[in-house]
Structure formats: structure tokens, C-alpha cells
N, C-alpha and C positions, 0 to 999 in steps of 0.2 A: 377877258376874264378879270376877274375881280379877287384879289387875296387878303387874307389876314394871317401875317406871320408872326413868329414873336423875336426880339433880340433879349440877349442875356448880358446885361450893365455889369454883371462878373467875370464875364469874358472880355466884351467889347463896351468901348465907351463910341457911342452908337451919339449919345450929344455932341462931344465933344470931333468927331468923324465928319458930322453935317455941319459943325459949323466952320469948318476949313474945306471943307471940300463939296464940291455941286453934284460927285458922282462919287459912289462908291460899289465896287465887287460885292458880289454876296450871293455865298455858296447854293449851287444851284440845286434845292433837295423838292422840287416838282415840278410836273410837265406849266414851266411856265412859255411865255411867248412876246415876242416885241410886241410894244402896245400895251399888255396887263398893267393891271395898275394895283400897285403895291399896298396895303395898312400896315405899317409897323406897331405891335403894342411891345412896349420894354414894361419887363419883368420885375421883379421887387429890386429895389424900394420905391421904385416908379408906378409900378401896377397901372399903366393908363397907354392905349395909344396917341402916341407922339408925331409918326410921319407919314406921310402920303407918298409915294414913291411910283415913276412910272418905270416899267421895264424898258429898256431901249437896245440891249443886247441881249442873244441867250447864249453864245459861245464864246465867251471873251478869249483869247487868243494867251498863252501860258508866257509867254515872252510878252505882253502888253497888258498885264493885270497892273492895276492900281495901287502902289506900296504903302500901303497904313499900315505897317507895323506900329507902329509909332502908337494906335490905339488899340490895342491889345493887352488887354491888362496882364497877362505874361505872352511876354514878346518871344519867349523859347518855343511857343507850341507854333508859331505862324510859320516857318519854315512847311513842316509837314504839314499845315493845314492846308498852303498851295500847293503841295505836290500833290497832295490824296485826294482834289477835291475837283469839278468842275463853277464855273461860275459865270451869275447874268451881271449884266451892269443896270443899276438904279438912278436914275437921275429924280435928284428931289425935286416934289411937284411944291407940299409947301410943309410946314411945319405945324403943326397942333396942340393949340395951347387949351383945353377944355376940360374943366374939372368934371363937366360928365363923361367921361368918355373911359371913366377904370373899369377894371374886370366886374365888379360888383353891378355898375351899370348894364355889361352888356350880359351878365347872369338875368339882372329882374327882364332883362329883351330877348329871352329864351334860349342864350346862347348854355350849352351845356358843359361842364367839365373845363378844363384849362387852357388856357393857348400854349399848344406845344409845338407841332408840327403845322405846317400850312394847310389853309382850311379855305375853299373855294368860297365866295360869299354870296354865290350863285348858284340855286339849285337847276335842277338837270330839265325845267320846264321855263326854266331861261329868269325864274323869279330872285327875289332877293330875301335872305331869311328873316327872320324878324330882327333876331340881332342886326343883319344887315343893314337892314332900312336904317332903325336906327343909328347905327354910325352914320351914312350918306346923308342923313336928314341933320344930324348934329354940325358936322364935320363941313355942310351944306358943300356935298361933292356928285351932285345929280347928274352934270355935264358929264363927269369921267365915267359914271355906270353906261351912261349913253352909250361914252366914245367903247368903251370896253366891250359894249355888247357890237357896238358895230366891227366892230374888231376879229370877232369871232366868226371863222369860217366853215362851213364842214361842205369837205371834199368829197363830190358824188362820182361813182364809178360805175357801168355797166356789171353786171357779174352773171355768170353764164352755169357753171358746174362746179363749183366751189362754195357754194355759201355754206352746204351743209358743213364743212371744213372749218369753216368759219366759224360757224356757231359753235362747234364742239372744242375745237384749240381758241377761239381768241385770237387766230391767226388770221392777217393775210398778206399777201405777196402780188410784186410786179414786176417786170425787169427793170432794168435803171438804163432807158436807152429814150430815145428820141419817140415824142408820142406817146408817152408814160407820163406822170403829173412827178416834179420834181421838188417845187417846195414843198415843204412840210409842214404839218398844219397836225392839231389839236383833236379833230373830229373828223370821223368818216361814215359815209352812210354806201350803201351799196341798189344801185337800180334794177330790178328785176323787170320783167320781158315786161312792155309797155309803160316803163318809166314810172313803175311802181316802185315806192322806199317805205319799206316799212319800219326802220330801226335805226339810229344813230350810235353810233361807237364812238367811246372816247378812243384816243391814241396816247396810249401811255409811254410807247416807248419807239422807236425804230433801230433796226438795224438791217448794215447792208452788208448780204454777203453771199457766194456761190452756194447753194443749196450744196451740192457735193461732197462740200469743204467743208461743212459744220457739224462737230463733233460733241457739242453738249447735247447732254439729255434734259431736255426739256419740250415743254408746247412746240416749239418752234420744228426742233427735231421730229417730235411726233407728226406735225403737219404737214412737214418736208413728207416724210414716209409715208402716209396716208395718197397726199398729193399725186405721186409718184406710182401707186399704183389704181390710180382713177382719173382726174383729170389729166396730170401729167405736167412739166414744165417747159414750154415750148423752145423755149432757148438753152442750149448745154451752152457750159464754162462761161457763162453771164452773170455778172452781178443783177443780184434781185432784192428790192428793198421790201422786208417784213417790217410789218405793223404787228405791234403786241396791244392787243387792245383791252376796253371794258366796256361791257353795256349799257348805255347811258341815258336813254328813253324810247319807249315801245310810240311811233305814232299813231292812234286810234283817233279820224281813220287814217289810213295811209295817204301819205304826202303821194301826187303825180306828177311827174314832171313832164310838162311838155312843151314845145317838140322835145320827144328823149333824141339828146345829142349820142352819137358813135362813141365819142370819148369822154371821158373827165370835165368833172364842171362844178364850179364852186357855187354855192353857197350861202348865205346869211343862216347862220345857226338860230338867229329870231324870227327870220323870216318862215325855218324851215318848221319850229315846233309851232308858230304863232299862228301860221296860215290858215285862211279861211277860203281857198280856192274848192275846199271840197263840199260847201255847205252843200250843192244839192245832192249830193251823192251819198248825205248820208240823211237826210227825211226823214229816213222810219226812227231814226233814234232821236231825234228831235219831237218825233209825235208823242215817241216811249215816253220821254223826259217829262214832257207834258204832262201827259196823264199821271205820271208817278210823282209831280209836285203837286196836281190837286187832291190827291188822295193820300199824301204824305203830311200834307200844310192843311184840311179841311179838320182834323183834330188838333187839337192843341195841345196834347199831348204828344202827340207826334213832331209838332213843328218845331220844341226845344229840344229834338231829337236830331232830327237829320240839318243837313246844310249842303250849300254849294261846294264845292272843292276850288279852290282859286288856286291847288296848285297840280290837279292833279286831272287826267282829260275831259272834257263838259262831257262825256256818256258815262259819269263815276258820282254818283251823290256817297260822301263820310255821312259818318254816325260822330257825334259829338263826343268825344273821352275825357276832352280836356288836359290831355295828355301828349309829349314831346315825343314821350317813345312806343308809343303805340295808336294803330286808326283800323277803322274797319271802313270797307270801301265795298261799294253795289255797285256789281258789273254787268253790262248786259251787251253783248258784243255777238260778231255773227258765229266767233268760235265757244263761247258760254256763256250760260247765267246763272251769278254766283254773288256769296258774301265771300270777302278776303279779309281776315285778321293779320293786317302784318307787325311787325317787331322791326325795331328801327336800329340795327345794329346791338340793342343789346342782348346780350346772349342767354345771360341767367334768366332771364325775363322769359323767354323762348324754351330752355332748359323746363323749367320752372313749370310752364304751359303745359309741354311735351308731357313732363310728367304727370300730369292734375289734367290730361284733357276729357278725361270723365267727368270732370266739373263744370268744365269747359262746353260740352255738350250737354248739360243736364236740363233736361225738359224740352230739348230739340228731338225730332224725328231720325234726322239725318246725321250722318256721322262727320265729322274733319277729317280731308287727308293732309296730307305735308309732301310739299311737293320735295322733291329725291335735293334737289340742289339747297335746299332751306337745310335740309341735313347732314349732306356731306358739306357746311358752312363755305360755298360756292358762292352764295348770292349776299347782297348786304341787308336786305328785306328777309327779315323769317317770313314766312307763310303756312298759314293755316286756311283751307280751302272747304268752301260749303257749299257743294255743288247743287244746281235745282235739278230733282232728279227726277221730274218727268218730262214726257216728249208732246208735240204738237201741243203744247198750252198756245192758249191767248195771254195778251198783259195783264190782263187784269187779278189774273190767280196767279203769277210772278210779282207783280206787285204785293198783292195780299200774302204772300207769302215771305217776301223778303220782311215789308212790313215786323211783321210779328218775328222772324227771329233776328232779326236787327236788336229787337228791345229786349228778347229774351238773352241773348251774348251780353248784350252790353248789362245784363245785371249781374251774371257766369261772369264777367271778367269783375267788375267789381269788388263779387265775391273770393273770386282767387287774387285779385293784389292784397287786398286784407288777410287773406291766408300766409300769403307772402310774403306783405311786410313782418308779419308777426315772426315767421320762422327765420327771415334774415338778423330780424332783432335778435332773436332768443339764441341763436347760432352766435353770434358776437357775443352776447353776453357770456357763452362758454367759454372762447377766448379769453375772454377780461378773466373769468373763472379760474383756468389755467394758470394764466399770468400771476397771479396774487397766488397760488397752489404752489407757486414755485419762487415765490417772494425770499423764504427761508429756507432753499438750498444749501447744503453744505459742502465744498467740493471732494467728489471723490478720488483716491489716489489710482485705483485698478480704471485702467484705462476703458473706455468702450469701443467693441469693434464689429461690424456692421459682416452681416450672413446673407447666404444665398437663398434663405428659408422664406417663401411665400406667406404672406399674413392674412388671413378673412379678415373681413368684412369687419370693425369696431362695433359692437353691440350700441344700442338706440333706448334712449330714454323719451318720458313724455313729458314737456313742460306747460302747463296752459294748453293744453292738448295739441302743442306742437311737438313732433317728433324732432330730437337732435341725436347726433352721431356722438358717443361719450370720447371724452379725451383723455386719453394715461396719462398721465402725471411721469413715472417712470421712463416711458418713453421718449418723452422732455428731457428730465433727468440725462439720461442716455446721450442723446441728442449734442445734448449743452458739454457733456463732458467727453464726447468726442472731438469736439471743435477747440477742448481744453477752454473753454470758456472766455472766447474768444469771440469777435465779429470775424464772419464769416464773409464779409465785403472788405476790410483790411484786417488783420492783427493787429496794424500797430493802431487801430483807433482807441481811444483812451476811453477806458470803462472804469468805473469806480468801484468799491468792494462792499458787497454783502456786509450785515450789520455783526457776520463773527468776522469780518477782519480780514479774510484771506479768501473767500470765494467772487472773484471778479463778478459783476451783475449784467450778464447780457439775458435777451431774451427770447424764448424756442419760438419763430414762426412758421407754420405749416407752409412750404412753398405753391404745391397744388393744395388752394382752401380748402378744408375738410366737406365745408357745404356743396361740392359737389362729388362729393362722396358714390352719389348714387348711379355714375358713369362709368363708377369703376369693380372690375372683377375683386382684385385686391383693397389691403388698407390701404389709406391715406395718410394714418395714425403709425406711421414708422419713424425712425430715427433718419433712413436713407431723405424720406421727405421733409423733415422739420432743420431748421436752419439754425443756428444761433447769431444773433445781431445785436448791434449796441444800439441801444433807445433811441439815439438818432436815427441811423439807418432805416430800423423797427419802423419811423415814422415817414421815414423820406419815403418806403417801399407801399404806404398806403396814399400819405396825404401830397410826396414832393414833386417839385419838377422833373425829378431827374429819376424818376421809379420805373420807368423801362428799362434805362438803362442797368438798374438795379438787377431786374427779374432777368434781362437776357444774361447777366454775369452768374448769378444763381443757378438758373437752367444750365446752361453749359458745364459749371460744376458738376451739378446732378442728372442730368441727364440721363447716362450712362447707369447710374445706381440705381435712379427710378425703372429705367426698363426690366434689372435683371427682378424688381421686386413686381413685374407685372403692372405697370404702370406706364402706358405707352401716350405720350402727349407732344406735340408740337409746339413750339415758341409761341406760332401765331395762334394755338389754341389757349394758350396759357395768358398772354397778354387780353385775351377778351374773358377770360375770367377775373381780371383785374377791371376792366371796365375800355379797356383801348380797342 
């Protein structure tokens, strides 16, 4: 595999590290593997990737870690940082000196949002993203994608009475004894009865322990119990290694393996999504394809329409959007035949949809469903599904069908991103409204104190015939002089004073946006949910590196006050209404 991480030249001096040392530790925060091959991009005032690094360890040993304190721009946190942490070792491949290669670059190469967290550069059909290309093409590092993809293996396993288990926890289990597969590996697929595989799983995590003996409540727990009274676990008081997985491509058609061996058998993860072992076996969708490009490409209206997918199965023609975070795909497969809207992780987008899908449908016959996992935010693809909903057709009225509402959606979506951007605009500009509404606060002495009293709904104005949720002022008010007009991420951060002299100037932000107001029973518009922050903060929490950090210290505070106000939300629901 292939990564792009980032270092922080405020923490660590990451130049000065490489240029004394050939190898450095570095905390291990993803399923990495020996072999990966590492991009470092360092942070402001750098803003550019710098190094190329290969993984060479994934367990570095707590007594044989590498001692650079020495580059640690405060040397007091590196104690706890090896204690709390695990760690791979890097061995520098080379160093990169390229004034194309900053964030701004790999934004106009589609890369989205900030480098924070490691980010695979490799998507799940074995491609490289556009941003990616571009660094490998820049960087001229073609050799290492090679070696990287060669690198990557997925472990095939017979499976007999357990998939469904599988699929539903994310779970699987082996014993850990002789004749079981013992390295550990990144990917797993599972063989059904004549060396069929239809699905590959990532492996996000392992762990090994007596089914018995394990007392957390989680997947793992539930699988154990499920397990236990249906297939069963052959072995009592054995260690058994669980896989905690994620699903990481459906192969359409299915890979076969043959001879299917008795046991375990690895792999090439290129080999396995790449293969063309099954062309005859799948003809009739080869013929479909056929007919559906000359009657797709014989208008020309149509042929600035549809395209190839180059990353997505050859039985799948996209619809053009021009868009990162959203595609509509034509399926025709032996279990349906459909149009799929998906949403590419982002939420409000999907929200937004959810809500407006009357628009969404307008001038279609048929209705959208959403499939249950797109809702309980299970899956990283939203879905919107439009199923053909008659039986025994021929292609050619499936074709003519998809045809026309292919172009009828893709003007429905058109129409609702323009609806959308309008109302996210007009929704901000109330904030800014707010903000300057409370420019000339004056501080009050009667303290404010927060009640168990449920709030409706904030009444709705129309602006440009967008509707927005109105904002109290008072409630701000309120808000700011509970926190005694303080940031609410330190006290002691230094705020300057209102233009009389003695009211500190921080400023109220809504911690659940008010723009998704429409999710929720209760206000939004409470003091329990409005924060008071010092303008830096205010901006770290929208625009900085460090604004998870921000919202998870937030949440935790409030937490607790949101629920008794009817306001039930989770961390991970909250960070994707921020955009993570």
C-alpha cells in the first residue's frame, strides 16, 4: 500500500531527524505493513511533501525504539508519547525537493480537504487517485507503486457456516494452532463452496484471545454469542485470532479459484480485483455493454453524458457530474437493474438529498429507496437506489429506460446543488449576522444558568426563498455570560475587551450547526448548545489543523447537557457534520 501522511514542524523537526538519522519511529495510527511506502507532507510553514519513506517495521519493540528526543520541539511530552503509543519504523527511501508538490498542488489534482490523518493513495480497485498519480508522476516514484502493489496480499480462506456472521459483525475467527494461516496480512477474502469469492475485506485490526474470556461489549462479543449458538467454536480453551474488518470491494463477477485448495492461500490483491480469468463466464454482460454503448454514444447528446468507469467494475457505465463527491452508476448485474446515486462520504450532501428527495425524483416514474445501512451511516457511500421495476424485459427497454432517467437525475441533482449551495450560503450568512448582533454586548452581572426545560423547534424565516432557522441573540447573550465570557477551550486564552472597556470579546458558536436543525426533535438554538470561544479558537474549529481535536474536547463538555435538552448525537456524528 501506498500512504500520504502528514508531520507537524511544531512538534517535530522531521528535517532536521532525516538528516542525522536513516531511520526513524513513527507512531503507528494505521493498519500499515512492511513494504508500504510512506509520503510525508510537513505542515505550515513547509506546506509541501518532503519524504518518501518505506515501512520496514510494524512492531518496533518498547525497549529498542529509536531516541530522538533530541527533535522534539518540547522534549517533556516525548516520555509519554512512548509510553501511550505503538510504533512502525521508516527507513528513508529519498528526500524531495519539488516546488510542485504543496497542498495547493495536490488540491487543483482533486485531492479534497487537508492532510491530517493518513490517507491510503490507493483506492479499493487497486487505482491511484488523481492526486496520487500526480505526486508518483512528479515525485517520478512508479517503481515503488509497483513494488507496493506487489506487496499487497489478501488471504483466501474456505468458509462453510459463518459468513452470514460475517457480514453482519465484521467478524471473523480461527484458532491459532497449526494449519490455521499465522501471518498477518491486511486483506481477506473468504471461498465459498467451489472456490467462489465474491468480496474482499480489509483487516483493520486483530486480535487474539479465548472466545470465553472476553468480556467487552462489542462486535467481537456479539459474534462470539451469535457464533456460539449456531455454528459453534470447535476448539474450547484455545486461543483464536478475530479479525475486525471493513468491506472493501464487491467483485462483479466473482473471482474462482481454482483447484480450490482445503486450506488457506494467499493472494495478489491485483491479481485478485484485476483478473480476467472470468471473461467467459460473464458474455451476456459483455453483449449488454455492447448494445448499451451503441445506443448511448449513437446521440451526441448522450455521449457527453455517459463514460467508461476506469474505476469502478466494466458491468457499471457513470453518468458525467463532474463532481468528487458524488456519481451515479448503471448496474445491471444478475441480482438487479438499477441507477445508484451515491454520496462519497459527505454527509450534509446525503442529509440535504434525504430531505429534498421529492426533487430528486421529479419527473421520474419511480421512486428512490435508501438502502437501511446508507442511514444508520454504516456504509461510506450514501445510496440512493432506482430500481427497474419491471420483470422479464429485454435490453433494450432497460437500456431505453435507464437512458432517459440517467439525464432526467442528473438535471434533479443539478437543480438541488443550486438549491443547496444557496441555503448553506444564506445559513452562514446568519452566523456572520449573529456575530456582529452581538459585536456590542455589554457584560451582564446576574449570572446565567442552564434548565431542564425542553426547547421547540427555532421558528424559520425566508431569505431569497431560502428557508433559515432564526438565531436569538439573547441566547448568545446567555451562552457568553455563562462561560463569564471566557473561551471555552482555555480560560486563560487572552481575549481583548469590547469597545466599553470591561466586556471580554469572545464569540457564541453553535457546537451541533444549527443547519441541521431539521434532524432534530428539540432546539439547536440553546445556550446548553452554543459555546463561547476566542476568535482564534472560533477559527481553528472551522478552518485549523487541530479542529477535531477542538470538537471532541467540546462534545465531551457537552455531551451530557445536550442529551437532557433532547439532543442525542454521537462524536462520530458530529465530526461529519463538520466535514471529517
Amino acid at each position: 500500500m501506498l500512504w500520504l501522511i502528514s508531520a507537524n514542524p511544531k512538534v517535530y523537526n522531521t528535517e532536521k531527524a532525516f538528516s542525522e538519522l536513516n531511520q526513524i519511529d513513527w507512531r503507528k495510527n494505521a493498519s500499515y505493513n512492511v513494504g508500504d511506502y510512506i509520503f510525508i507532507y510537513v505542515n505550515r510553514p513547509v506546506q509541501s511533501i518532503k519524504y518518501l519513506c518505506k515501512v520496514i517495521e510494524i512492531n518496533v519493540d518498547t525497549n529498542n525504539i529509536i531516541n530522538d528526543k533530541k527533535y522534539w520541539i518540547d522534549s517533556s511530552t516525548y516520555d509519554d508519547h512512548i509510553t501511550q503509543h505503538d510504533f512502525i519504523r521508516l527507513q528513508l527511501v529519498k528526500t524531495l525537493d519539488f516546488n510542485n508538490l504543496s497542498i495547493n498542488d495536490l488540491h487543483e489534482h482533486e485531492l479534497i480537504g487537508n492532510i491530517q490523518g493518513p490517507r491510503k493513495m490507493i483506492n479499493e480497485n487497486n487505482q491511484l487517485y488523481s492526486w496520487a498519480k500526480y505526486i508518483i508522476k512528479v515525485s517520478n516514484s512508479q517503481k515503488y507503486f509497483s513494488e507496493a502493489l506487489a506487496n499487497d496480499k489478501v488471504l483466501t480462506v474456505p468458509i462453510n457456516g459463518t459468513l452470514d456472521l460475517i457480514e453482519k459483525y465484521k467478524v471473523h475467527a480461527h484458532p491459532l494452532k497449526g494449519g490455521y494461516p499465522s501471518k498477518k496480512t491486511n486483506f481477506i477474502a473468504f471461498r465459498e463452496p467451489g472456490g467462489i469469492i465474491n468480496d474482499i475485506y480489509e483487516v483493520l485490526n486483530t486480535v487474539d484471545i479465548i472466545p470465553d474470556e472476553y468480556l467487552i461489549d462489542d462486535n467481537i462479543s456479539k459474534y462470539i454469542i451469535s457464533r456460539k449458538q449456531t455454528f459453534g467454536f470447535s476448539e474450547e480453551n484455545t486461543q483464536y485470532r478475530f479479525y475486525i474488518l471493513n468491506h472493501y470491494i464487491k467483485l462483479q463477477p466473482s473471482y474462482i479459484l481454482t483447484p480450490n485448495p482445503q486450506g488457506s492461500k494467499y493472494i495478489n490483491l491485483n491479481d485478485l480485483i484485476n483478473s480476467n480469468q472470468n471473461n467467459q463466464l460473464d458474455s451476456n454482460y459483455f453483449q449488454f455493454w455492447t448494445k448499451f454503448e451503441k445506443k448511448a454514444f449513437e446521440n451526441k447528446d448522450y455521449a457527453s453524458i455517459f463514460q467508461k468507469s476506469d474505476t469502478l467494475n466494466r458491468a457499471n457505465y457513470l453518468v458525467s457530474l463532474n463532481d468528487n463527491d458524488k456519481g451515479i452508476v448503471l448496474r445491471k448485474n444478475s441480482e438487479n437493474n438499477c441507477i445508484e446515486l451515491y454520496i462519497r462520504k459527505k454527509k450534509e450532501i446525503f442529509d440535504y438529498y434525504k430531505k429534498n428527495i421529492n426533487l430528486l425524483e421529479s419527473n421520474l416514474y419511480e421512486k428512490f429507496n435508501i438502502p437501511k445501512q446508507s442511514i444508520d451511516d454504516t456504509s461510506v457511500n450514501k445510496k440512493f437506489i432506482l430500481e427497474y421495476p419491471y420483470n422479464n424485459i429485454d435490453d433494450e427497454t432497460f437500456i431505453n429506460w435507464a437512458i432517459k432517467n440517467c439525464i432526467i437525475i442528473k438535471k434533479n441533482i443539478d437543480l438541488l446543488d443550486k438549491n443547496m449551495n444557496e441555503y448553506f450560503e444564506t445559513d452562514s450568512i446568519e452566523d456572520d449576522k449573529l456575530k456582529k448582533d452581538l459585536s456590542n454586548i455589554k457584560k451582564e452581572k446576574k449570572h446565567f444558568e442552564y434548565d431542564d426545560k425542553l426547547s421547540p423547534k427555532p421558528k424559520q424565516k425566508e431569505i431569497h426563498g431560502i428557508k433559515v432557522y432564526i438565531r436569538d441573540k439573547q441566547k448568545a447573550v446567555n451562552a457568553l455570560n455563562h462561560a463569564n465570557y471566557s473561551c471555552e477551550i482555555d480560560k486563560n486564552h487572552k481575549v481583548f475587551f469590547r469597545k466599553d472597556g470591561i466586556t471580554p470579546y469572545t464569540e457564541a458558536h453553535h457546537l451541533v450547526p444549527l443547519s441541521y436543525q431539521d434532524k432534530y426533535e428539540y432546539s439547536l438554538d440553546i445556550e446548553e448548545n452554543i459555546v463561547s470561544l476566542c476568535s482564534n479558537c472560533h477559527n481553528e474549529i472551522h478552518y485549523g489543523f487541530n479542529a477535531k481535536e477542538l470538537i471532541k474536547q467540546l462534545y465531551n463538555q457537552r455531551k451530557n447537557l445536550l442529551t437532557k435538552k433532547g439532543i442525542e448525537i454521537t462524536l462520530e456524528e458530529l465530526y461529519q457534520y463538520y466535514g471529517y
